[in-house]
DRENVO-851192 format. One line per field, with one value per residue (C-alpha): residue number from 1; residue in three letters; z, y, x. Coordinates in steps of 0.5 Angstrom, whole numbers, plus 500, padded with zeros to 3 digits. Example, Ala and Ser with C-alpha at 12.3 -4.5 7.8 and 13.67 -1.06 7.14 Angstrom:
2
seq (1,2)
type (ALA,SER)
z (516,514)
y (491,498)
x (525,527)
***
This chain:
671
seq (1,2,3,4,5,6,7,8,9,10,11,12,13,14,15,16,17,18,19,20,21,22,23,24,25,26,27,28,29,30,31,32,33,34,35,36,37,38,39,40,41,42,43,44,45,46,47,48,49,50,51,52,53,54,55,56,57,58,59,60,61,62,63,64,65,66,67,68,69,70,71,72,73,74,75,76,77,78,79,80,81,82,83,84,85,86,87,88,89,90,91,92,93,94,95,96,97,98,99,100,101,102,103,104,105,106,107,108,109,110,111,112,113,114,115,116,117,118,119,120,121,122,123,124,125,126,127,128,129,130,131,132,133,134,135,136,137,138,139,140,141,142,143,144,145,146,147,148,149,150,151,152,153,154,155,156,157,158,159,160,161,162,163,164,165,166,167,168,169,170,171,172,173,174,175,176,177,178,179,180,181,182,183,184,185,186,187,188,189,190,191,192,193,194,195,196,197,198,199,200,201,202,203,204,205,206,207,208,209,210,211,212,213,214,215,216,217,218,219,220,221,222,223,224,225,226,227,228,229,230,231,232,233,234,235,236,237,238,239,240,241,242,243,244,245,246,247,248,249,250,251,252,253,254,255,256,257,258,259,260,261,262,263,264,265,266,267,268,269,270,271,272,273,274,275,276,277,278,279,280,281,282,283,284,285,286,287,288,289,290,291,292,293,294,295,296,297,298,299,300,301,302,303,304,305,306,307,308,309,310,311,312,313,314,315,316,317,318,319,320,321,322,323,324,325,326,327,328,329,330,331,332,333,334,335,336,337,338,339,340,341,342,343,344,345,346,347,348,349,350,351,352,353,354,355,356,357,358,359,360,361,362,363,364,365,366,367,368,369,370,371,372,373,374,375,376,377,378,379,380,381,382,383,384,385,386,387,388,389,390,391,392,393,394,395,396,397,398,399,400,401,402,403,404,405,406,407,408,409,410,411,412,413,414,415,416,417,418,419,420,421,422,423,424,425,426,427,428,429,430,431,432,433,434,435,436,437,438,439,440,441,442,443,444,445,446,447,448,449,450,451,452,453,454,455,456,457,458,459,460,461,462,463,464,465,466,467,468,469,470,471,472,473,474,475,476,477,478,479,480,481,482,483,484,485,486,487,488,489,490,491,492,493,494,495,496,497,498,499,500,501,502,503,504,505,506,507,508,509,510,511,512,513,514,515,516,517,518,519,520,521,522,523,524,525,526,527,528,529,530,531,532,533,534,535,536,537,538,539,540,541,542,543,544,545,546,547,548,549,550,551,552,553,554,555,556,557,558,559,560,561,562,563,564,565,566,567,568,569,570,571,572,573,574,575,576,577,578,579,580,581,582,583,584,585,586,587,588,589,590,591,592,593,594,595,596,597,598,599,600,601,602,603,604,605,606,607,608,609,610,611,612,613,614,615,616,617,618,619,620,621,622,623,624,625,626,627,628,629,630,631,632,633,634,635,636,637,638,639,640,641,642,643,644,645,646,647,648,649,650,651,652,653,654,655,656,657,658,659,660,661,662,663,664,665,666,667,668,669,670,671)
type (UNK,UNK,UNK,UNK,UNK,UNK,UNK,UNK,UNK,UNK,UNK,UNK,UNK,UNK,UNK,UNK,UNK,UNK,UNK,UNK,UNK,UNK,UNK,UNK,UNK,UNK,UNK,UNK,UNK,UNK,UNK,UNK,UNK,UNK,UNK,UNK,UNK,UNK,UNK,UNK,UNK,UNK,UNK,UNK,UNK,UNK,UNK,UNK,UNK,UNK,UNK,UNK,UNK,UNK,UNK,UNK,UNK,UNK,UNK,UNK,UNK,UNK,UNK,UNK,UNK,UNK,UNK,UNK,UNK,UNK,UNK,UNK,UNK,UNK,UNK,UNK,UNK,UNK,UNK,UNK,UNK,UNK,UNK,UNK,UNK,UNK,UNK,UNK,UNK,UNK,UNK,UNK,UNK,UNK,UNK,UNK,UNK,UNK,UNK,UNK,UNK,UNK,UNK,UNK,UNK,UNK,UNK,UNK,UNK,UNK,UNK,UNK,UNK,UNK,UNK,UNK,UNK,UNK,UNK,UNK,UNK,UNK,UNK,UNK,UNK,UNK,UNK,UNK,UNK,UNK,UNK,UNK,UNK,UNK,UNK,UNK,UNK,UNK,UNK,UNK,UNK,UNK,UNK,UNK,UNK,UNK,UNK,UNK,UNK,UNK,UNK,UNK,UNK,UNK,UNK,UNK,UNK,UNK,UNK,UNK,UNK,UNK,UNK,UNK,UNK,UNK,UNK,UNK,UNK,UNK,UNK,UNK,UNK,UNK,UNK,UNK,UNK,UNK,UNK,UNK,UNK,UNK,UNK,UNK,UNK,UNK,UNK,UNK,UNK,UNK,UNK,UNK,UNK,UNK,UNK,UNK,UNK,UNK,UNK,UNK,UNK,UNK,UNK,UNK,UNK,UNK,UNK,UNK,UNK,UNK,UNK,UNK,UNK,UNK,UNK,UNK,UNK,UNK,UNK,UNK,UNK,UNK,UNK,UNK,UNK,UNK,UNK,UNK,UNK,UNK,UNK,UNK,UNK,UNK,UNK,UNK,UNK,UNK,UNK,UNK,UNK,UNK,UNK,UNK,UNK,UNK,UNK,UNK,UNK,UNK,UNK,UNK,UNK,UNK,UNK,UNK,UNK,UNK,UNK,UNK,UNK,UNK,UNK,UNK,UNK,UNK,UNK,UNK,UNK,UNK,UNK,UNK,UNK,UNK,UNK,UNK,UNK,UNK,UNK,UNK,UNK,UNK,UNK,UNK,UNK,UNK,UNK,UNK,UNK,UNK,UNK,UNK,UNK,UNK,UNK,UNK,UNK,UNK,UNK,UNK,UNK,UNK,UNK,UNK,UNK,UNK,UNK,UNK,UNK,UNK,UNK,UNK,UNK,UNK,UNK,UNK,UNK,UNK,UNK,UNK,UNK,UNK,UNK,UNK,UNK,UNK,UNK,UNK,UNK,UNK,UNK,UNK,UNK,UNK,UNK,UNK,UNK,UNK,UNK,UNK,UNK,UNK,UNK,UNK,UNK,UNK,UNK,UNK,UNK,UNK,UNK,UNK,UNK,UNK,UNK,UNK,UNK,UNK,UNK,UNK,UNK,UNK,UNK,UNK,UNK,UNK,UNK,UNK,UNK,UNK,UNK,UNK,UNK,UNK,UNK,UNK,UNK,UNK,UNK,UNK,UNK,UNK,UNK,UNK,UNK,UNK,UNK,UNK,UNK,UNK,UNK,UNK,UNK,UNK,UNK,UNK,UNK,UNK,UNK,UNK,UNK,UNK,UNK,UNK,UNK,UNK,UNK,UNK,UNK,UNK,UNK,UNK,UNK,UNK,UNK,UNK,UNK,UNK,UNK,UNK,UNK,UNK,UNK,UNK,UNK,UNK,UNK,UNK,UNK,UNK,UNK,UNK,UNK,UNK,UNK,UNK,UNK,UNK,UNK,UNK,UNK,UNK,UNK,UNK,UNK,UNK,UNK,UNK,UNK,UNK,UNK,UNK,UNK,UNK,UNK,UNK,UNK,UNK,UNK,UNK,UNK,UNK,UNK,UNK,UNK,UNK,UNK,UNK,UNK,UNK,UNK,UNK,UNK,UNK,UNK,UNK,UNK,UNK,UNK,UNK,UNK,UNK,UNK,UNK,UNK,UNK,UNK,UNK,UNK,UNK,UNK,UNK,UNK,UNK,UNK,UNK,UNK,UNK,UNK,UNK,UNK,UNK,UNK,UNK,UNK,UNK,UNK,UNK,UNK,UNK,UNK,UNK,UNK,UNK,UNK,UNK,UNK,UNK,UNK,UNK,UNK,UNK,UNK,UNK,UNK,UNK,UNK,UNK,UNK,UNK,UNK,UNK,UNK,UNK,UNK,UNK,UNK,UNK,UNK,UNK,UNK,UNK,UNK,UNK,UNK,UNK,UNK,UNK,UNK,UNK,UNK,UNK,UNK,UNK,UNK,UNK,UNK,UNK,UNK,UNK,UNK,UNK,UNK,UNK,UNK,UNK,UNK,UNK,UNK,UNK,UNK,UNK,UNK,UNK,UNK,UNK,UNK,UNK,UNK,UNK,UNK,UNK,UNK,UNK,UNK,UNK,UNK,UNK,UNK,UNK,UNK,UNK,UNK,UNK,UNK,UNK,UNK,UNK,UNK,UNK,UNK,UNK,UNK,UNK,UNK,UNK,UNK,UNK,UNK,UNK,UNK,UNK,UNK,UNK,UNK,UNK,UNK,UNK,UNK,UNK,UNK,UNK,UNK,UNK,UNK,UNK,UNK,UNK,UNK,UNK,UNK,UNK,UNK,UNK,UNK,UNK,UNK,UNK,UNK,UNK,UNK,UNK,UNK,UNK,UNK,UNK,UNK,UNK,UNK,UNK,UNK,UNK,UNK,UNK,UNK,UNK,UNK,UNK,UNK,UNK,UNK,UNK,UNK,UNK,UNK,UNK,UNK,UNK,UNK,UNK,UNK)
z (559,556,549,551,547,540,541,536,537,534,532,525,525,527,521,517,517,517,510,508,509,506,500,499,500,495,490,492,491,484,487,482,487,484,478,474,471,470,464,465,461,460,467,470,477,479,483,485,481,488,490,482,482,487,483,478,471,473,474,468,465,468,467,459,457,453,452,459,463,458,458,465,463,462,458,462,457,462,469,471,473,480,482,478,484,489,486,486,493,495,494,497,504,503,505,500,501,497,496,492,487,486,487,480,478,483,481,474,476,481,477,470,475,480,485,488,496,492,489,497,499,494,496,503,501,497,504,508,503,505,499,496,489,487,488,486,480,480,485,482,475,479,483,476,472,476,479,486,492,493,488,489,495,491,486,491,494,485,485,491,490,483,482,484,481,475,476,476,470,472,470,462,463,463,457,453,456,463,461,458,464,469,465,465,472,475,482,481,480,485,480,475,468,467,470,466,459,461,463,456,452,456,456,448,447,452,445,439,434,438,442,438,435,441,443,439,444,451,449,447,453,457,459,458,460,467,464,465,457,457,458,453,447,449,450,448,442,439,441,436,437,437,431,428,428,426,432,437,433,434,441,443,437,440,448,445,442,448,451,445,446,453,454,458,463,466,472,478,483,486,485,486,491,497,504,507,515,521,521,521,518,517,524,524,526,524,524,532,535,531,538,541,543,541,534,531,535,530,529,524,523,515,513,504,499,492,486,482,476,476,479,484,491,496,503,507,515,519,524,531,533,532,530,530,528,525,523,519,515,510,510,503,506,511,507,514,515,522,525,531,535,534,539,545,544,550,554,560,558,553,548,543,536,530,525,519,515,508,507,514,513,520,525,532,536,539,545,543,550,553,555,562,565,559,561,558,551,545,539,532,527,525,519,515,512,510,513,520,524,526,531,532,540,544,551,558,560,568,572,577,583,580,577,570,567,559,554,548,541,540,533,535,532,534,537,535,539,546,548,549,543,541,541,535,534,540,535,539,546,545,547,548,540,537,530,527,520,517,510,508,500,497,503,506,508,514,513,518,519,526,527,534,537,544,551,551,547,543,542,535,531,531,530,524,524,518,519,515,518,515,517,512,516,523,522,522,519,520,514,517,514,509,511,512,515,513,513,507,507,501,496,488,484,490,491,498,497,502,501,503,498,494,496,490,492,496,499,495,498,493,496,491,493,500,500,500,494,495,488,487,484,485,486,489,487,491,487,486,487,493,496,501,505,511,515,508,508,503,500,495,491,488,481,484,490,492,497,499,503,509,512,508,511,512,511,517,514,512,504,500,494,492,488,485,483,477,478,471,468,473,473,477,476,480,482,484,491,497,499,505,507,511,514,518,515,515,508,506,499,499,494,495,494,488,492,496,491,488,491,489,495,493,492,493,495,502,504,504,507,509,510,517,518,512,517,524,529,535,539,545,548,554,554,559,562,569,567,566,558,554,550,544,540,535,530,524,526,526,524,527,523,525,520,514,520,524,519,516,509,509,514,515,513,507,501,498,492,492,493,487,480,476,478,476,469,471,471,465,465,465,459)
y (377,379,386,393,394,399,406,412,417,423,430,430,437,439,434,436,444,441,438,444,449,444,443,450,454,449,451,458,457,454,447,442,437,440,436,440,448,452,458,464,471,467,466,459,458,450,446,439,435,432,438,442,436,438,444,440,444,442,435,435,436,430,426,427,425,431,433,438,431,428,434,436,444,448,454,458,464,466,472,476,472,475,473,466,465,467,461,456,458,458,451,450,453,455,462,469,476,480,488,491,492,485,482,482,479,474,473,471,466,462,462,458,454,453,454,455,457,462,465,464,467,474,474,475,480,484,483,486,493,499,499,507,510,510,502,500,499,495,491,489,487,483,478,479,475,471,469,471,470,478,480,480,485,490,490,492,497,500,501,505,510,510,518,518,513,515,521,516,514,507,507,508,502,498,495,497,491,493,500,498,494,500,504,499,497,500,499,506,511,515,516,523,522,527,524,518,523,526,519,516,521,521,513,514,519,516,511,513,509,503,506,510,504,503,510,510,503,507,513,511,507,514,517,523,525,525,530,538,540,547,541,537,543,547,541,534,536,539,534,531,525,525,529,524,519,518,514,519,525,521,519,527,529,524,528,535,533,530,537,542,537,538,530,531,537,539,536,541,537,534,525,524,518,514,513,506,507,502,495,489,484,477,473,468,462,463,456,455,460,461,458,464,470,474,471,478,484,484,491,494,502,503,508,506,511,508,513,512,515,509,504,503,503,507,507,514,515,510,511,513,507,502,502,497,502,508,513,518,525,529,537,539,548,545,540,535,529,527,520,518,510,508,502,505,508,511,516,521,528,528,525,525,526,525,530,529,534,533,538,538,530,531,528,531,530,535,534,534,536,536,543,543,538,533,527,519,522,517,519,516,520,526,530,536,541,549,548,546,540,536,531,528,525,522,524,526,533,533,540,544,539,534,529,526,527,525,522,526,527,533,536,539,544,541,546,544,550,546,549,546,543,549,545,547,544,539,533,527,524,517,510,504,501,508,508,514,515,522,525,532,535,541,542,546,542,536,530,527,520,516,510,508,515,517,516,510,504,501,494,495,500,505,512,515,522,526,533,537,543,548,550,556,559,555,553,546,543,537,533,527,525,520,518,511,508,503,503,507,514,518,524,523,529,533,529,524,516,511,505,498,493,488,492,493,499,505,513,520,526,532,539,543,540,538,532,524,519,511,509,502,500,496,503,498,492,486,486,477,472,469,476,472,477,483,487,490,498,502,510,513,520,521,518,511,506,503,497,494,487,485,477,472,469,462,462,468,470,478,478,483,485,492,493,500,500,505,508,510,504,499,495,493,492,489,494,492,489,491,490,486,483,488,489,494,500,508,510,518,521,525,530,528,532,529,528,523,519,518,511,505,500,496,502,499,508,506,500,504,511,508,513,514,515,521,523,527,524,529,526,525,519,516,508,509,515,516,515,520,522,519,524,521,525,520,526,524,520,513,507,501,494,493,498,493,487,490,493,485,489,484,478,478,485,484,485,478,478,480,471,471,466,473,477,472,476,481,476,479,486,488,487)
x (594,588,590,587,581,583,583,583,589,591,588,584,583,590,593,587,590,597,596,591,596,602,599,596,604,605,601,603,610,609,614,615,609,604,602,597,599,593,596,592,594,601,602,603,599,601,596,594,589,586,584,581,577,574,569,565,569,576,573,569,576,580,574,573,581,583,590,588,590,594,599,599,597,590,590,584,581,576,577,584,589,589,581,584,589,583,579,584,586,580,579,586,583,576,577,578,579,574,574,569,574,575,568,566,572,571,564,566,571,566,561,565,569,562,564,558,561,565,559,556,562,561,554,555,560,555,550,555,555,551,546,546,543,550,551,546,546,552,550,543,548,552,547,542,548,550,544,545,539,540,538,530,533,537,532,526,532,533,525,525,529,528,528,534,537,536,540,546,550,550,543,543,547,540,537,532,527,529,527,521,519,520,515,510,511,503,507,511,507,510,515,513,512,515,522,520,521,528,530,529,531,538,538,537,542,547,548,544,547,544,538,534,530,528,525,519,517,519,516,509,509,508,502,502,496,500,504,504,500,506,511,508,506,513,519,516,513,518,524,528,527,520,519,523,519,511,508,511,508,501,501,502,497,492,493,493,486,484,486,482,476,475,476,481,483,489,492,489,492,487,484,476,477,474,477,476,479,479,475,476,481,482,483,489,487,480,478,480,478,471,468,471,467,472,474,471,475,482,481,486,488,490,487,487,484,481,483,476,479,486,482,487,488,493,494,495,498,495,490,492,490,486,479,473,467,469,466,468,467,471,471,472,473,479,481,481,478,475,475,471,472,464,468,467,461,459,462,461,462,468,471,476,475,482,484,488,490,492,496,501,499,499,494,492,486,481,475,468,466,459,455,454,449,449,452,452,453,453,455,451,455,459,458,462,458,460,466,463,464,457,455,448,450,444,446,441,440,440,436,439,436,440,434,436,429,431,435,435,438,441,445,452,457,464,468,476,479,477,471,464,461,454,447,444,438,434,432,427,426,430,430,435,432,432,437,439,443,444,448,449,446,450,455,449,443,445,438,437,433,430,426,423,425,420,422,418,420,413,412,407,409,415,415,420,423,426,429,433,438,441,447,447,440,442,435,432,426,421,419,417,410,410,417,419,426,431,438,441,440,443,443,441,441,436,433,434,433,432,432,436,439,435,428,424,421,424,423,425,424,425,428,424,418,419,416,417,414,414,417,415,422,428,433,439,439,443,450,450,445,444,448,451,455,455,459,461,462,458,458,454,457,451,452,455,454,460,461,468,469,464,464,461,455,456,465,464,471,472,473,477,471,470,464,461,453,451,445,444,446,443,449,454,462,467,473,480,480,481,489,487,480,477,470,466,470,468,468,467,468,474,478,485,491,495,502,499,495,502,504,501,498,504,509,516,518,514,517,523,519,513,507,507,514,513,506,506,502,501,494,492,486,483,482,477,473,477,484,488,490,495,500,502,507,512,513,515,521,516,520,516,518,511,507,504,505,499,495,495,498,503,504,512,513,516,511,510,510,519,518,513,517,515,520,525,523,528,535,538,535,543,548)
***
């Protein structure tokens, strides 16, 4: 008879277990098996060699033939006594209970003995933990001492609710270059200058004899200019600490003389800036849909703002929805801002256009509505003058027997309250090639140009037409004669230049003479040579021309650059990018309240509190002209993970520089 082929019996895992515990209530119970002490505190915890090897500093211990293994004793000067016998026993079974009282102690010990599962036992901890200003702070010593993975998470969360976290005591445990960088950091203007001051001067008296070397530093860092001047002549001039030290005197007298020679004025709560809306951003998988007709239609709903003064970007509430074609307009009277989806650009008898209202921060919407017997309306742009909402709208008029008899251009007055739009001024007879672009000079006058303007179109030639209206008189005048189209139309002084890029003359027409001149000058020179992009958006605000993003021509790809022409000094100069590339956006000049110009593009508050959720949306659309209309109300309870995703800020929803290798920077902010 032939032997039975081997076989393997038992239950490894079971005996594993078995013996695990066997040699874990040894060591618990101090038996005399064991064949190492460990002497912590003069409290003797027995163990086992083979199962202390297992961490790298005890196996350092048994390798280098010191006394230790010779004499069967350890003498260990790190960590309390209790979160040693957690280590060890961790080592025994691989579990370790863990409160928040005891996780720092714990962390001590596994990170001088390396036990790297113990740390990662830790961090999960912390991950499990509710995160508040209270906490924080702690948590932030904790992962940046021992060099936890969460860190970059609980850091984001310190710099988000900083303000507040300032206000606890754990704060003025930091660092002087801890504090420092938080001054400097260009991502916190959300915080007030003035909350900056009283941290420092708090952080410093917290423990003076130490920190007062370093307040001259911090408080130079400051910028006081953002500071209220009664502030800064009745409280900071006179504080101790700043009268103790020279550098500190200069810096405030340096401000105070800024003030008296008109240099700078104070803070009237309001920033110069420039509002790009809509458009088109970068298409994932360019390369692969590039055959694709559709390659071009990601349109975007960020609304950012470019504070002229700082140089710097800010992103406001999000358009409604999103939008290809924007059109745009600012009303300085009410405050509000006007927006039209030029994507759909024609319609039946209604449509609707989006308010927002700075000061609610609210959006709602409104219907421009045709006057009776007008239909197929066409919008080429909406413009705010006097505190008055204008449309310049081709439409066709229908008589009472029912014939459609022209297509024609009308200047509108927008009516908010619901009621049908005021047909102003008839304009000209139109056709399909008919172009029309209008601004608005002195908040009063709206100009208005067309090329190619009749009833029929005409093969050779082309007919342009200017007029201006005035919305103060309600009357409209014709200057045509000598006018010329292209296709930039803006105000200098007042006088009207139109022109377009590159061309080496242009057209002005004066208000005082009520005339146009050809002027043989390159008014708007091209910004690089060859000037190899399009689709970029452009405004003017009568001393400097901007231009922001566009497509290349030949990579077809959306671009992030912001350029800004000078029209006196012929130069131009780049500005800081776009947050993301982007063309075909809207563009106004705006006077944006100071508490919505606070947070910068990369703001941590906002990843916390993201700008929509701090808005009210209350509006309404149609996607098509005989559908019923859709009511959309979230109020201000929006809390999307897709707010950055969709607008293409950020392609994870998570900022991408929390994985940068600078922010390792910040591992020893804390003592």
């Amino acid at each position: 008879m032939d032997d039975p082929f081997p076989r393997t019996l038992g239950n490894r895992a079971m005996h594993s277990l078995s013996l695990q515990r066997h040699l874990h209530d040894q060591m618990q119970s101090n038996s005399e098996l064991c064949d190492v002490i460990l002497v912590v505190n003069q409290v003797e915890i027995r163990a086992h060699w083979s199962v202390l090897v297992m961490c790298p500093y005890f196996q350092s211990l048994y390798d280098s033939g010191l006394k230790e293994r010779m004499s069967g004793k350890i003498n260990l000067l790190i960590g309390k006594t209790p979160a040693v016998r957690v280590a060890i026993s961790f080592l025994y079974t691989g579990e370790a209970e863990i409160t928040y009282e005891t996780v720092k102690d714990i962390l001590e010990v596994a990170d001088y003995f390396q036990i790297n599962e113990l740390k990662s036992c830790c961090q999960s901890y912390l991950e499990s933990m509710t995160m508040t200003v209270e906490n924080c702070v702690q948590m932030c010593l904790l992962c940046s001492l021992y060099n936890l993975e969460f860190y970059n998470k609980v850091f984001e969360f310190l710099r988000g609710h900083l303000p507040d976290i300032m206000q606890q005591e754990d704060a003025l445990t930091l660092t002087s270059e801890s504090v420092m960088s938080l001054l400097t950091d260009p991502t916190l203007s959300y915080v007030e200058q003035k909350q900056f001051y009283e941290f420092i001067i708090k952080w410093s008296e917290f423990d003076l004899e130490n920190r007062e070397a370093f307040f001259p530093d911090l408080f130079c860092s400051l910028d006081l200019q953002k500071i209220p001047r009664s502030v800064l002549e009745n409280e900071i001039e006179g504080n101790p600490l700043v009268k103790k030290d020279k550098r500190c005197q200069v810096h405030v007298l340096n401000i105070k003389m800024k003030y008296i020679t008109g240099l700078i004025k104070e803070d009237d709560g309001v920033r110069e800036a420039i509002l790009v809306a809509g458009g088109c951003s970068q298409v994932m998988f360019a390369s692969i849909f590039s055959i694709l007709p559709f390659r071009e239609s990601l349109a975007v709903k960020s609304l950012l703002g470019y504070i002229l003064a700082e140089d710097r970007w800010i992103e406001l509430a999000p358009l409604p929805h999103q939008m290809q074609q924007a059109i745009m307009t600012f009303c300085s009277k009410k405050n509000c801002l006007y927006i039209f989806d030029q994507g759909n650009q024609s319609f039946s008898s209604r449509v609707f256009i989006y308010k927002f209202d700075l000061e609610e921060t609210k959006w709602t919407s409104f219907l421009l509505e045709l006057p009776e017997n007008h239909i197929s309306g066409s919008l080429h742009t909406i413009v705010a003058c006097s505190g008055k909402l204008f449309a310049v709208i081709s439409c066709h008029i229908i008589q009472k027997g029912g014939q459609n008899v022209q297509w024609s251009t009308f200047l509108m007055e927008v009516k908010e309250d619901g009621t049908k739009s005021e047909i102003k001024n008839h304009l000209f007879q139109r056709n399909e090639n008919t172009s029309v672009v209008a601004c608005v000079m002195q908040d009063r006058k709206i100009c208005i140009l067309a090329t190619k303007v009749g009833a029929i179109p005409r093969r050779k030639g082309k007919s342009t037409k200017f007029f201006v209206y005035d919305a103060a008189l309600n009357r409209k005048y014709e200057y045509s004669r000598g006018v010329n189209w292209d296709n930039l139309m803006f105000a200098v002084g007042d006088e009207i230049v139109v022109t377009r890029m590159g061309k080496f003359s242009c057209m002005k027409y004066s208000m005082t003479t009520r005339k146009w001149r050809h002027v043989k000058e390159q008014f708007l020179p091209f910004p690089t040579q060859p000037f190899e992009s399009t689709d970029f958006s452009s405004i003017s605000d009568g001393s400097n021309f901007y231009v922001f993003g566009g497509k290349g021509v030949k990579s077809m790809e959306s671009v992030a650059e912001a350029m800004c022409y000078n029209y006196a000094e012929k130069k131009w100069k780049k500005l800081q990018e776009l947050p993301q590339p982007l063309r075909q956006g809207a563009t106004c000049c705006i006077q944006l309240p100071s508490n919505l110009a606070k947070c910068h593009i990369k703001c941590p508050h906002c990843i916390f509190f993201p700008s929509r959720s701090r808005a009210k949306y209350d509006v309404h659309y149609q996607r098509e002209e005989d559908d019923d209309e859709y009511d959309y109300d979230d109020g201000s309870g929006y809390t999307f993970d897709d707010d950055y995703v969709s607008d293409g800020l950020w392609s994870d929803g998570v900022p991408d520089y929390l994985d940068d290798d600078e922010y390792d920077d910040y591992e020893n902010w804390f003592i």
